[in-house]
C-alpha positions as CSV (number, residue, x, y, z in Angstrom):
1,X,91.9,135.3,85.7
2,X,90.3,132.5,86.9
3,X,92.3,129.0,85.9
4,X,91.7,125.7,86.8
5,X,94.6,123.1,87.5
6,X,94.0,119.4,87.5
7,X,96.6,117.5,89.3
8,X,97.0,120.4,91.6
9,X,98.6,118.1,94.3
10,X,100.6,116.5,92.1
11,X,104.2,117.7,91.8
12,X,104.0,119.9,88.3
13,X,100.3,121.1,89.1
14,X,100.9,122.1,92.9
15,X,103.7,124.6,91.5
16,X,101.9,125.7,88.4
17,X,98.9,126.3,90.9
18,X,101.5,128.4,93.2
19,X,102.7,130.1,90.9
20,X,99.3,131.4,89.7
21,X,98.2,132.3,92.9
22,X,101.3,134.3,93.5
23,X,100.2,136.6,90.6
24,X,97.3,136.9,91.9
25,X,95.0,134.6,89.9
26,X,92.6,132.7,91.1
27,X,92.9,128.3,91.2
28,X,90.7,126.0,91.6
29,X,92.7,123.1,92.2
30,X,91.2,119.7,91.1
31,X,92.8,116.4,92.5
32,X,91.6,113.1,93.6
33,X,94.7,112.2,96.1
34,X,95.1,108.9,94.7
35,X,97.3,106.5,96.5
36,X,99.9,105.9,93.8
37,X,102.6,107.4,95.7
38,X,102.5,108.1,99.3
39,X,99.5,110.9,99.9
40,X,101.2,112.5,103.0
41,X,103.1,114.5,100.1
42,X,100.3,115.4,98.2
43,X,98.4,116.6,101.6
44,X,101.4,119.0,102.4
45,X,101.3,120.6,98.7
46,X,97.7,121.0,99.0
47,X,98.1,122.5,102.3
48,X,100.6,124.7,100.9
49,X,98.4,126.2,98.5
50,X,95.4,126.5,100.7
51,X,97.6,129.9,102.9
52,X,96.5,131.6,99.5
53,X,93.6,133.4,100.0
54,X,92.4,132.8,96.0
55,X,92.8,128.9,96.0
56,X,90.2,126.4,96.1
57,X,90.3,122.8,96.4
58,X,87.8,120.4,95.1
59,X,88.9,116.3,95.9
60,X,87.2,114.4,93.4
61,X,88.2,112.3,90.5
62,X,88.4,113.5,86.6
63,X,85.7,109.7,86.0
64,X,83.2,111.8,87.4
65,X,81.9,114.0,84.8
66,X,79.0,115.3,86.2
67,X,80.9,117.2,89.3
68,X,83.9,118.2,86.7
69,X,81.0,119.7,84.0
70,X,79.8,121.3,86.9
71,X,82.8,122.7,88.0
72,X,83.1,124.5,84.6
73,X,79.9,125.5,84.5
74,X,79.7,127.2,88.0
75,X,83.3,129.3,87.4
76,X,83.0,129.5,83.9
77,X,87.6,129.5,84.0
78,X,89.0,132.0,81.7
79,X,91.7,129.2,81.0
80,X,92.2,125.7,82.5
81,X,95.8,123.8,82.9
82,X,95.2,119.7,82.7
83,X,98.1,117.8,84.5
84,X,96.0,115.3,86.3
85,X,97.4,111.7,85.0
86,X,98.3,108.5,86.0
87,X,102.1,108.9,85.7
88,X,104.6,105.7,85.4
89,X,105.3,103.8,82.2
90,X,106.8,100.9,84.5
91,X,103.2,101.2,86.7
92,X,101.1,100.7,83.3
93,X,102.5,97.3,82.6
94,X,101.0,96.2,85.7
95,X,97.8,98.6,86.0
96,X,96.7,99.1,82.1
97,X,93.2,99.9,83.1
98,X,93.9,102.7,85.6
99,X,95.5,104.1,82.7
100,X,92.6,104.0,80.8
101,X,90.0,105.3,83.1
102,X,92.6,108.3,84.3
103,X,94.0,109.5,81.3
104,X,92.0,108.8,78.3
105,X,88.3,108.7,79.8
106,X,89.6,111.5,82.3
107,X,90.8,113.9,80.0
108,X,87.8,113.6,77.2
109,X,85.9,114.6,80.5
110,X,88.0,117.3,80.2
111,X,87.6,118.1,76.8
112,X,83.6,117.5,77.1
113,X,83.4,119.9,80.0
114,X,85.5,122.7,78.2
115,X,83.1,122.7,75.6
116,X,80.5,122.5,76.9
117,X,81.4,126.2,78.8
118,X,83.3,127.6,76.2
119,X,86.5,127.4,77.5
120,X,88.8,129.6,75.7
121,X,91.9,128.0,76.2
122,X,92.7,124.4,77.2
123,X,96.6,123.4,78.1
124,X,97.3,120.1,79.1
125,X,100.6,117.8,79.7
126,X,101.6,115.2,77.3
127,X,104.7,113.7,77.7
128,X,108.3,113.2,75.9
129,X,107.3,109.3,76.0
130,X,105.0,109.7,72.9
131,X,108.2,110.0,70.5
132,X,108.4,106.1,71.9
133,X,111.4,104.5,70.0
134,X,112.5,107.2,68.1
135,X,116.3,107.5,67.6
136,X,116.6,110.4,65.6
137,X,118.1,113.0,68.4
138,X,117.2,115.5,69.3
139,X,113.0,114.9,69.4
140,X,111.2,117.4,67.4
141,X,107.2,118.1,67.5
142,X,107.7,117.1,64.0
143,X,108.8,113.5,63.9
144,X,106.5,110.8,63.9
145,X,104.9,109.8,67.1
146,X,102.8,106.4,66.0
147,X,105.1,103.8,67.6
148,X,104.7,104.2,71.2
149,X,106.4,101.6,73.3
150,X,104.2,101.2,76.7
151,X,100.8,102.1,77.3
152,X,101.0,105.3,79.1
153,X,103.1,106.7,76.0
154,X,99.9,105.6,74.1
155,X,97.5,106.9,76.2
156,X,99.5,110.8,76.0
157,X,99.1,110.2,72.2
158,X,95.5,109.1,72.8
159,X,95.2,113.1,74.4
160,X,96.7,114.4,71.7
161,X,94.8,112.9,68.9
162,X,91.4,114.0,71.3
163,X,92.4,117.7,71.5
164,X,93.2,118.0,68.0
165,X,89.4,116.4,67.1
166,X,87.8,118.7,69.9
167,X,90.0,121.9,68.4
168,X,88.9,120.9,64.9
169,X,85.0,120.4,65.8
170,X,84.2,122.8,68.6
171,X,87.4,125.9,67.9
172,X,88.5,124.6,71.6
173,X,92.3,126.1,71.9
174,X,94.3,122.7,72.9
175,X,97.6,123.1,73.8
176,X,99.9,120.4,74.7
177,X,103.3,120.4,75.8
178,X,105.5,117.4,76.0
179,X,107.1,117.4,79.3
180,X,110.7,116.1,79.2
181,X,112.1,114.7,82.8
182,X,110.7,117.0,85.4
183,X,112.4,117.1,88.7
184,X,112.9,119.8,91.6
185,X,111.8,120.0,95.0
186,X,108.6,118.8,96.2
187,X,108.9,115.9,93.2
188,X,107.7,112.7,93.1
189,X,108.9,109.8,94.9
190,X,108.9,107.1,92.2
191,X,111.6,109.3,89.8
192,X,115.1,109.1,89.6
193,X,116.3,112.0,91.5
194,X,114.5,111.0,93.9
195,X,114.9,107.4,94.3
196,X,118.5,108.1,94.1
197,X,119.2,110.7,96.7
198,X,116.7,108.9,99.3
199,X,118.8,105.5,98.5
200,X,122.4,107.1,98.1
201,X,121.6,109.0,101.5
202,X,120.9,105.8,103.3
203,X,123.3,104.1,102.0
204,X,121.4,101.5,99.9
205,X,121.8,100.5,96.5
206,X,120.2,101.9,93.5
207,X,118.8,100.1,90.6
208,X,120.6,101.1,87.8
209,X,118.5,100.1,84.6
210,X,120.6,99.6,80.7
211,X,123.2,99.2,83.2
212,X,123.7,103.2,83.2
213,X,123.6,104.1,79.4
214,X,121.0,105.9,79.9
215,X,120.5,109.6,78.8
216,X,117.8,111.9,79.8
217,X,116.8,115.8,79.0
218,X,116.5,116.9,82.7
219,X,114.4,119.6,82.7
220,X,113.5,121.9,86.7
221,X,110.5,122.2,87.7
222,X,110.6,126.2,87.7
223,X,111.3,125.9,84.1
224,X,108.4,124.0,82.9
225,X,106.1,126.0,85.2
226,X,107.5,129.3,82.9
227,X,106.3,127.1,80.1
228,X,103.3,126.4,80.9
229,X,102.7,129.9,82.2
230,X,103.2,130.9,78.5
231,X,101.6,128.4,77.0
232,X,98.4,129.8,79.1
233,X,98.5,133.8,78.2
234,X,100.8,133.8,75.2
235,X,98.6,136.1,72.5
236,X,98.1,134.5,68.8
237,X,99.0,130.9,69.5
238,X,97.2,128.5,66.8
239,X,94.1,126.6,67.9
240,X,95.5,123.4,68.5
241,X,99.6,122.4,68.9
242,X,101.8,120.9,71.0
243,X,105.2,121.9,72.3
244,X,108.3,120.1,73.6
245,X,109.3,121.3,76.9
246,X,112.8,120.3,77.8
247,X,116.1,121.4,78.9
248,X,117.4,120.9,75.6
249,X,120.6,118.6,77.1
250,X,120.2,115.0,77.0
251,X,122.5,114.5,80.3
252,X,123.9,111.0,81.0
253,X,122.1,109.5,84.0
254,X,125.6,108.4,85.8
255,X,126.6,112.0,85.3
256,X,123.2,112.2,87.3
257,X,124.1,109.4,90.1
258,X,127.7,111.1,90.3
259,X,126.3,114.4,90.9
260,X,124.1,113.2,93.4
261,X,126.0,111.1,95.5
262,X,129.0,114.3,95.6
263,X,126.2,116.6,97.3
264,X,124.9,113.9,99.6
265,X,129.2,113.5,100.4
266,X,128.3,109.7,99.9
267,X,129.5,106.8,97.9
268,X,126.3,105.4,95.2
269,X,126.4,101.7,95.0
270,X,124.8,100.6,92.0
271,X,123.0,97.3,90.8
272,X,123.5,97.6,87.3
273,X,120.1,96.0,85.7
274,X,118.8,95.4,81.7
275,X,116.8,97.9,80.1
276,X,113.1,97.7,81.6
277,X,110.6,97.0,78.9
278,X,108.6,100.4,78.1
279,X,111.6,102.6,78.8
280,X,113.8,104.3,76.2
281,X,117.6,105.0,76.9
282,X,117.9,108.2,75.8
283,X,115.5,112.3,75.7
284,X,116.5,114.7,74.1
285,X,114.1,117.6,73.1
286,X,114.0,120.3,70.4
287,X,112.7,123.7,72.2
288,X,113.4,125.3,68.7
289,X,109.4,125.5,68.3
290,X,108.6,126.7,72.0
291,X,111.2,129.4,72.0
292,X,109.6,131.1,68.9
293,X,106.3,131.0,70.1
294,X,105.6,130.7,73.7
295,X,109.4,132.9,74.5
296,X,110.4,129.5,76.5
297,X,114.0,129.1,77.7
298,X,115.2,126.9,80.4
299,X,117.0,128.7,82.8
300,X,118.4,125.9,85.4
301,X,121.1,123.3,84.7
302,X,121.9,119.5,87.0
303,X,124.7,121.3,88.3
304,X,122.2,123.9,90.2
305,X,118.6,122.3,90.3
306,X,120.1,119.0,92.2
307,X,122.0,120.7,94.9
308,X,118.5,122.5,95.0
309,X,116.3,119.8,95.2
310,X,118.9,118.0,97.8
311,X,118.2,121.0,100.0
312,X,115.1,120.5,100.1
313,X,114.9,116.9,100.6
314,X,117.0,117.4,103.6
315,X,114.2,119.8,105.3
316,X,111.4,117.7,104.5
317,X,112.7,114.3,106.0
318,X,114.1,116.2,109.0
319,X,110.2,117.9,109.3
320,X,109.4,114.1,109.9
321,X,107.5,113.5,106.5
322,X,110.0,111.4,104.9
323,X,108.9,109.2,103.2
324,X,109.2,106.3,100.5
325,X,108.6,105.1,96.8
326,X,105.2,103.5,96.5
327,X,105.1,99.5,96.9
């Protein structure tokens, strides 16, 4: 088949992308190498994926609807995976408006180019932030998601309000998956794992937000890639849903700084902070739905994926591209 990935150098979209090409699809990856987070990473994943002989990369930005309805036009993709966003909810108190422009004008550029080449299948990433406040544990796909608590929660429940219109006017398949806590190698510099191992490693001190009563659903990276995967080619899915995609264990985050700091063989010194406005202390997601219909089951546990993504840290700083959170 012929897919196209958005967000293909991002972290989740440069190993969905990989993994595609491995099976011999072909990618067109789609990314606009915004400046968010150091680019030097997203250059190396793109390199990465250009020693595939079926990938090709377009640089351009999901505003620009006339080169992305081309795009679909000119390859006419069997399915198309949309995990370009403007990530952060701290980053959206400060930048509403790229938030905006990125992920709510961005992906009905999407939606308007998919239907306009009869796409057959649409997946795209929403996020575990939509269930917002919510304290019933764990988060189901059928609790109410109308109380966001920072804009880019609101904007992810902006996308799915949009697919479900489009799949309801135009029979365009939409289906979303909320993405619960991604981390693994080649991840992104402004999370917790990472922040935490480059810190810990140097011997700094980590901000600790909720002074550590924090929980999270950790989920690998190779996990939600077999997620998506399904959500793509999975026969008799309905025309429009969404699906968590978690690790189904809400892990406490000093469990995470503890783990961390054993495989680094340092000492973590914490600054223990409030509870940042627009986060939520504690993930926890209900797979229930996902394992019936898209087969999903996460495979990789803390106590594997961070000695994992440690490893890899390790070569990439010592291959001189080490680098650090964005300013």
């Amino acid at each position: 088949m012929k897919i196209l990935v958005t967000g293909s150098a991002g972290f989740i979209g440069f190993h969905v992308a990989a993994r595609l090409l491995a099976e011999g699809h072909e990618v067109v990856g789609l990314d606009n190498f915004n400046d968010y987070y150091p680019v030097a990473l997203k250059r190396a994943r793109a390199a990465r994926l250009r020693r595939y002989a079926g990938y090709t990369g377009i640089e351009s930005d999901l505003s620009d609807f006339k080169v992305l309805d081309r795009l679909f036009q000119k390859h006419r993709f069997k399915a198309a995976c949309h995990l370009a966003a403007q990530v952060g909810v701290r980053y959206s108190l400060e930048n509403p408006f790229v938030y905006q422009k990125s992920n709510n004008e961005g992906f009905l550029n999407v939606l308007e180019a998919a239907r306009r080449a009869g796409l057959a299948r649409l997946v795209y990433a929403s996020s575990s932030s939509v269930y917002g406040g919510n304290r019933k544990m764990p988060f189901s796909e059928s609790d109410r998601v109308d109380n966001p608590i920072s804009l880019y929660a609101a904007t992810k429940k902006f996308d799915e309000l949009a697919a479900h219109a489009y799949s309801h006017l135009y029979a365009l398949q939409t289906i979303g998956l909320r993405l619960f806590t991604v981390y693994g190698p080649w991840g992104r510099p402004d999370m917790a794992v990472w922040l935490f191992t480059e810190a810990i490693s140097k011997g700094k001190p980590i901000k600790v937000f909720n002074r550590g009563n924090m929980r999270r659903d950790f989920t690998y990276v190779d996990d939600v890639v077999s997620g998506i995967r399904a959500a793509l080619f999975r026969k008799n899915l309905p025309r429009c849903d969404v699906f968590n995609i978690g690790n189904h264990r809400s892990e406490k985050l000093m469990d995470l700084i503890n783990m961390i700091a054993a495989c680094l063989g340092k000492k973590a010194v914490m600054e223990l902070l409030p509870l940042q406005p627009g986060d939520v202390p504690d993930t926890y997601a209900d797979i229930r739905k996902a394992r019936r219909a898209l087969g999903f089951e996460p495979a990789t546990d803390l106590a594997e994926g961070i000695p994992r993504f440690i490893a890899w840290y390790r070569e990439y700083v010592r291959g001189g591209k080490g680098i650090s959170r964005p300013a």
